[in-house]
C-alpha positions as CSV (number, residue, x, y, z in Angstrom):
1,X,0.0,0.0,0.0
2,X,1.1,3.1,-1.3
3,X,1.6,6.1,1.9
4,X,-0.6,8.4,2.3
5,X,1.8,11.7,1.7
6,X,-0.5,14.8,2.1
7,X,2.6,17.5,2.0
8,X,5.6,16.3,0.3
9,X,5.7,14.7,-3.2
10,X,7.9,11.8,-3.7
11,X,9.9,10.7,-6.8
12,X,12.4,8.4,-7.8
13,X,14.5,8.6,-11.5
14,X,17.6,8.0,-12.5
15,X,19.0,6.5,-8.7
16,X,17.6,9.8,-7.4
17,X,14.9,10.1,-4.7
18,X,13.4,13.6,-4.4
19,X,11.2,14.8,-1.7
20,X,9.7,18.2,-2.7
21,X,8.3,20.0,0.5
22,X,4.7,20.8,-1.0
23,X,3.0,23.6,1.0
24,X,3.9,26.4,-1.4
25,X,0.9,28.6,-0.3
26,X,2.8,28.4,3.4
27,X,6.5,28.5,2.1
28,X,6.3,24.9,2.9
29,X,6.1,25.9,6.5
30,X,7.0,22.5,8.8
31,X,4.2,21.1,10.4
32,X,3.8,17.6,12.6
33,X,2.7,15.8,9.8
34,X,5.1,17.3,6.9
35,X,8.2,16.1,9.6
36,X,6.5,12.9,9.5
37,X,6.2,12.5,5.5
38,X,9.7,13.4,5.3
39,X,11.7,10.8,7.6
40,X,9.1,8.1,6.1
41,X,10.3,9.0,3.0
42,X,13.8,9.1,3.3
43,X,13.8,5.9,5.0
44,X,11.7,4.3,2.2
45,X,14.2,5.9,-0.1
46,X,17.2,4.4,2.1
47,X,15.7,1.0,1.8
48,X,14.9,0.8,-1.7
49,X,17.6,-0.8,-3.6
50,X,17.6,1.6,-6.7
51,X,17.8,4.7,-5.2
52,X,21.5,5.7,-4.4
53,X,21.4,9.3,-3.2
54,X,18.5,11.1,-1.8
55,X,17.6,15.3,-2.5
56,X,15.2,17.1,-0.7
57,X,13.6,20.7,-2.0
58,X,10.5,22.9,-1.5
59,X,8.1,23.7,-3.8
60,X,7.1,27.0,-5.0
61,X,9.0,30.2,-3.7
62,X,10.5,28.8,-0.6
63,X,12.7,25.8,0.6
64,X,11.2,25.9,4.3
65,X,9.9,29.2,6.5
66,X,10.2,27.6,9.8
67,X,7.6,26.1,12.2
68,X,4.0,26.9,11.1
69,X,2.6,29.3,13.3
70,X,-0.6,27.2,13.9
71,X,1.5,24.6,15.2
72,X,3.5,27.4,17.5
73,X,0.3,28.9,18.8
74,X,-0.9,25.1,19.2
75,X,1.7,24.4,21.3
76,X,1.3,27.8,23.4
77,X,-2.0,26.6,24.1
78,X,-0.7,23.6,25.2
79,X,-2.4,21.2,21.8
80,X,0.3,19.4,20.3
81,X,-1.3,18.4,16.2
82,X,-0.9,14.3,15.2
83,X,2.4,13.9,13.7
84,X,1.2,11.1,11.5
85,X,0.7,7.5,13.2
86,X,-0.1,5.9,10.1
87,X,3.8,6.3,9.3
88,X,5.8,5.0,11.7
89,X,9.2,3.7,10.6
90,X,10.6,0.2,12.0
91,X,14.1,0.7,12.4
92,X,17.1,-1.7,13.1
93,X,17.9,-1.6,16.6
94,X,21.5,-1.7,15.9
95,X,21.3,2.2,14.9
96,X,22.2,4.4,17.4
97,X,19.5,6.4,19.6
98,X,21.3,9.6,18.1
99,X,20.9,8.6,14.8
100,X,17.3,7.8,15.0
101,X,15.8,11.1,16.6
102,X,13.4,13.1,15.0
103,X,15.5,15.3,13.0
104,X,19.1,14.1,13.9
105,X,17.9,10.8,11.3
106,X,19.4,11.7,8.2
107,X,22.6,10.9,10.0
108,X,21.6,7.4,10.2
109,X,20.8,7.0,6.4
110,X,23.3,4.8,4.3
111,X,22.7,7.3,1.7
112,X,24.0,10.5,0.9
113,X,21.0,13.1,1.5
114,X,21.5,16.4,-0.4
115,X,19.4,19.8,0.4
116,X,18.6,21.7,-2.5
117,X,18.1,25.0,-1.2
118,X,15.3,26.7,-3.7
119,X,14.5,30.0,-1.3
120,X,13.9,31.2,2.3
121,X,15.1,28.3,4.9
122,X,14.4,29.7,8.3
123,X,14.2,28.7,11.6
124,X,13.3,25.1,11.8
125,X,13.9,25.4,8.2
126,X,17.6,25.6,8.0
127,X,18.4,23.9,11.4
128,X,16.9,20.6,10.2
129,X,19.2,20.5,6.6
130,X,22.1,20.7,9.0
131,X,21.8,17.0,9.8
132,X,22.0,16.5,5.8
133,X,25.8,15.5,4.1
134,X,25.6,18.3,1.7
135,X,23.6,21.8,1.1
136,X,23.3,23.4,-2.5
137,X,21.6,26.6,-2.2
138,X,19.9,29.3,-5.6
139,X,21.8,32.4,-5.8
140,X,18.0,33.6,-4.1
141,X,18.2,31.6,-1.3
142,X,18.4,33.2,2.3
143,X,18.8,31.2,5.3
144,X,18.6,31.9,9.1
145,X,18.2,30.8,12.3
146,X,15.2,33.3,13.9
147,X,15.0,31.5,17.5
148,X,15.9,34.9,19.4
149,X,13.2,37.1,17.5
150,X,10.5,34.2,18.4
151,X,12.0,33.9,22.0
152,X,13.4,30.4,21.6
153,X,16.8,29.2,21.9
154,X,18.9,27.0,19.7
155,X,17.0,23.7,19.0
156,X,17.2,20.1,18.0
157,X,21.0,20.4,18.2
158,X,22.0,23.0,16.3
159,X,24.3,24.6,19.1
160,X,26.3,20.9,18.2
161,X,26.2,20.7,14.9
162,X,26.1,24.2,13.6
163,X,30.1,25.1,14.9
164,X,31.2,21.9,13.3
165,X,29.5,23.1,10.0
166,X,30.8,27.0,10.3
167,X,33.1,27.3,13.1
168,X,32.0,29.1,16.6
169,X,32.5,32.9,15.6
170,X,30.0,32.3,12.8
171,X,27.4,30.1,15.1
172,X,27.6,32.5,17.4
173,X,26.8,35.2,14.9
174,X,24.3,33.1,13.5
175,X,22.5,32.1,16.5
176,X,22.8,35.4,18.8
177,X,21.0,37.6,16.1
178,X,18.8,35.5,14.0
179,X,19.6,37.5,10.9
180,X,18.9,36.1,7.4
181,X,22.0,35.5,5.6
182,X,22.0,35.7,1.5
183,X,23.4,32.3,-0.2
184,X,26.4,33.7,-1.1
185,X,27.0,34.6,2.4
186,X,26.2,31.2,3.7
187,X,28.6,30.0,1.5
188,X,31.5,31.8,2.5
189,X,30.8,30.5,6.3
190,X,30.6,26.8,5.1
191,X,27.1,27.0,5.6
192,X,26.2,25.2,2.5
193,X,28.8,23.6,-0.2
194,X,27.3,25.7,-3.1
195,X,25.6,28.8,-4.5
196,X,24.4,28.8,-8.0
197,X,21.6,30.3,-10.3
198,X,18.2,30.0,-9.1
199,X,17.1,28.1,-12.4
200,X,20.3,26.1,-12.2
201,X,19.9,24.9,-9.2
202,X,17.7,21.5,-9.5
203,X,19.8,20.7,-12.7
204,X,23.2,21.2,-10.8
205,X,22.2,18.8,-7.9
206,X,20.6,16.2,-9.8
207,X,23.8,16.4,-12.2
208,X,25.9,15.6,-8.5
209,X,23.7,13.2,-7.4
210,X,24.0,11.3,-10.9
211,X,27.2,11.1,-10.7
212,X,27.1,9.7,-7.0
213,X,24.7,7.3,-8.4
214,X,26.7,6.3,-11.6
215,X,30.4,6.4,-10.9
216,X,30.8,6.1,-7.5
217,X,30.1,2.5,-5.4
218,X,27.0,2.5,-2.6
219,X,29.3,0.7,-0.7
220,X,32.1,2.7,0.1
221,X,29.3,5.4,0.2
222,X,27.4,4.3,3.2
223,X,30.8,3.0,5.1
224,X,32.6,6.5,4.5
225,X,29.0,7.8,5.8
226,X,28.4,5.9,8.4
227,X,32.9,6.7,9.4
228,X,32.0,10.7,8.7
229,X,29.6,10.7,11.3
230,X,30.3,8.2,13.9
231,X,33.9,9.6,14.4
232,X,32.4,12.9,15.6
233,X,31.7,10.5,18.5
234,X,35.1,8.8,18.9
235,X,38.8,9.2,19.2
236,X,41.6,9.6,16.7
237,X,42.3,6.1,17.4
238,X,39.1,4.4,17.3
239,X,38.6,6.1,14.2
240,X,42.2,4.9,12.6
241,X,41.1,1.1,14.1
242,X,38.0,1.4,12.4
243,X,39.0,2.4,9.1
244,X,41.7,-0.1,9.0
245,X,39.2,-2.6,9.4
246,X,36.8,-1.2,6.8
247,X,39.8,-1.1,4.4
248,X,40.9,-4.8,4.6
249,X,37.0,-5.9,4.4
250,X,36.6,-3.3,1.2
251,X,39.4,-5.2,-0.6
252,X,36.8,-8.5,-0.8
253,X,34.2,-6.8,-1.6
254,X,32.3,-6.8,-4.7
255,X,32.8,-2.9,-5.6
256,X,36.5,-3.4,-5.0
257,X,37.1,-5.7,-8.4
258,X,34.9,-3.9,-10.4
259,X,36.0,-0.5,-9.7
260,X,39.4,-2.1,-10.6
261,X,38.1,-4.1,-13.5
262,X,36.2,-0.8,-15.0
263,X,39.5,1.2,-14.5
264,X,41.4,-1.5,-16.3
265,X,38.8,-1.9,-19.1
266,X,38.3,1.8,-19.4
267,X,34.3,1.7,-19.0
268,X,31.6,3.0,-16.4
269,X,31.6,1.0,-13.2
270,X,29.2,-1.5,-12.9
271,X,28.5,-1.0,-8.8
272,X,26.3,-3.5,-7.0
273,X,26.7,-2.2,-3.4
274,X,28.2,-5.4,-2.1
């Protein structure tokens, strides 16, 4: 049975899932429900076997304008809305409780997830894509972290994350003032890997993603994924021990002789993921 997706639109071509934000009339404001659609989907996109990256975007004007305000002055009244029952996502439990939260998830995908910044990214917005491997952002793209004009404070981990991404100076800056900061900006603070024209934008990520998806082996993907992430947890030498070990395993895999066999033979790669 096909979910019942009510504010995201979900596609796959090419290797490429894309989950479109669709509540253009709102900015694609984040609801309960919209949070919901999207970690179903990126799961579903995880687990199914021809999809090898994974892009999220907005529809219409706006990437994401933050936390509706129904669902703020909901919870000021002390009414929380239904975040969607009907798609609950049975993980392994061999995932780590960090890697399963809410919005800290995309850390746990095998897959590389890619944010294609299309406009405004605010608030909840931008703090949620931080959790994604890569951020392409439109030249008209503005993003910013409003919690101390709405009298919140850094949320969902962001005060964590956000330093590692830009360094403290600009987290602070970010965080203390809750200015919006144009793409180019954004850029120049590491904020996201790359600014270009608005109409280029879908075209320039799907073009990355293809090539993920075409030349480079799902395998050493979602290990170098799974590495990139978990050693923000460990030690220099857990990290060396590890990779060592993921090293010596790579050279039986699958991927291993035919990237060699493709470079020998001069042709695309013929990855399976094993």
């Amino acid at each position: 049975m096909q979910p019942d997706y009510r504010e995201i639109l979900y596609d796959v071509a090419d290797g490429i899932a894309t989950i479109t934000l669709n509540r253009p009339e709102k900015l694609n404001a984040w609801t309960m429900r919209l949070g919901a659609e999207v970690r179903h989907a990126a799961f579903r996109a995880d687990r199914d076997a021809a999809v090898r990256a994974i892009v999220v975007t907005g529809a219409g004007k706006g990437y994401c304008a933050g936390a509706d305000m129904d669902m703020l002055q909901g919870i000021q009244r002390g009414s929380v809305e239904a975040a969607g029952d009907d798609l609950d996502v049975e993980l392994a439990p061999s995932l780590p409780a960090l890697f399963r939260g809410e919005y800290s998830y995309p850390l746990g995908l095998t897959k590389p997830a890619i944010a294609a910044v299309n406009g405004v990214a605010a608030g909840l917005g931008v703090s949620y894509i931080l959790y994604y491997d890569l951020r392409f952002a439109s030249d008209r793209a503005r993003l910013g972290f409003m919690f101390p004009r709405r009298g919140l404070v850094a949320e969902h981990g962001s005060a964590w994350i956000l330093p590692r991404l830009v360094g403290m100076a600009n987290a602070c800056d970010l965080l203390f003032s809750g200015r919006l900061v144009p793409a180019e900006e954004a850029l120049a603070m590491g904020l996201v890997n790359r600014v270009v024209p608005h109409d280029a934008l879908l075209p320039t990520v799907y073009d990355y993603a293809r090539q993920l998806a075409t030349t480079c082996s799902p395998r050493s993907l979602r290990i170098m994924k799974r590495q990139l992430w978990a050693d923000q947890f460990a030690d220099l030498e857990a990290s060396i021990r590890v990779a060592d070990a993921e090293m010596i395993a790579s050279f039986g895999s699958e991927d291993f002789r035919e990237g060699v066999a493709s470079f020998v033979e001069r042709r695309p790669p013929r990855f399976t993921g094993r």
